[in-house]
C-alpha angles and dihedrals in degrees: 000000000000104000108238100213112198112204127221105217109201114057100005109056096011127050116233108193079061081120098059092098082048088047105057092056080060110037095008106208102004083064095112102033077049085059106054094045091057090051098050090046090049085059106033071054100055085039093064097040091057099038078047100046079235101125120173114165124279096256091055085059096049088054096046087053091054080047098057093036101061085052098055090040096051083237113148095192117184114254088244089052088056090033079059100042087051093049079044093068094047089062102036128146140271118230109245100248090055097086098045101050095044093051086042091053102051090043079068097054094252108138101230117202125206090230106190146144085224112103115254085255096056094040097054092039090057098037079052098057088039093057086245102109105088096053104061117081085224151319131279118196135183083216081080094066097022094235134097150232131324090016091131085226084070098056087046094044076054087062105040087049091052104040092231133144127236092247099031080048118102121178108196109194139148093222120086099204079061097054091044091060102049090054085053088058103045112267128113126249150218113193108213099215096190092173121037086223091066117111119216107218107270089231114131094255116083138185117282084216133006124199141185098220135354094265094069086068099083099056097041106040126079141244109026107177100275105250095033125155105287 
């Protein structure tokens, strides 16, 4: 059976702290520390809308984070500068590893999906400006549902979209709260630890897989269409 791989985005494909260079002309030295926090707060953000019913799109989350994150930092930034830093994140880049191993993937017969809370629009914009958008076979997107991440129905909307099967079903994300929800879901899941500092969550549930990079996926994942480019 051909294995279906849905694909986190952010994080996980793209890099989000792509804005820190843009950053430092803005908050000088507190520009990573800025970005993390943006990008805890986006999600904290998504969390509580869809634990709430209370969906907006993703993009109204991310600028309520910035928001957020130039209060906490103390940092006035001008309404152009955050104009431009939203903009920013429409247009943000692939790790370096993304293009090869997707290339490399459907080379082996296995049907790769674009998985994100971002809407359909924003995901394609951005897989367009990061050289991705050609090698998916579509887009997911928990638009679709109005919910987020982890809400176990978006795993299932995932499956129902792709045709795919629980167990012929892979999420490859970088997040482990992602990867969390789609085993609980019943899919099965390769963490993406791009750091060996980074901690997978110490729930009872673990990774069916964990990798250092996105090339490792083809060697280690099953089910690849048999005769299949090499």
């Amino acid at each position: 059976m051909t294995t279906t791989l849905a694909f986190d985005v952010y994080g996980t494909l793209i890099d989000t702290h792509g804005v820190v260079d843009r950053l430092r002309a803005l908050v000088g030295g507190r520009a990573e520390e800025f970005s993390r926090r943006w990008r805890e707060k986006q999600l904290e953000y998504s969390f509580r809308r869809g634990l709430m019913r209370a969906y907006q799109d993703f993009s109204v989350c991310t600028r309520q984070a910035l928001d957020h994150t130039c209060l906490a930092a103390g940092a006035a930034l001008a309404d152009g500068d955050r104009r431009a830093l939203l903009e920013a994140y429409r247009a943000l880049p692939a790790f370096p590893d993304a293009a090869p191993a997707l290339l490399d993937l459907r080379a082996a017969g296995f049907r790769p999906f674009a998985f994100s809370n971002g809407s359909a629009e924003a995901v394609r914009t951005l897989l367009g400006a990061a050289g991705l958008a050609d090698l998916f076979l579509d887009v997911v997107s928990v638009d679709e549902i109005r919910s987020f991440k982890p809400d176990p129905e978006v795993y299932r909307h995932f499956l129902r979209r792709s045709g795919a099967e629980g167990e012929s079903a892979w999420l490859v994300s970088a997040n482990p709260f992602d990867v969390i929800g789609a085993l609980s879901a019943g899919l099965r899941a390769a963490w993406v630890q791009r750091s060996p500092s980074a901690v997978f969550d110490p729930w009872d549930l673990s990774p069916t897989l964990t990798v250092g990079g996105l090339g490792e996926l083809r060697g280690r994942l099953p089910g690849g269409a048999i005769g299949a480019g090499a």
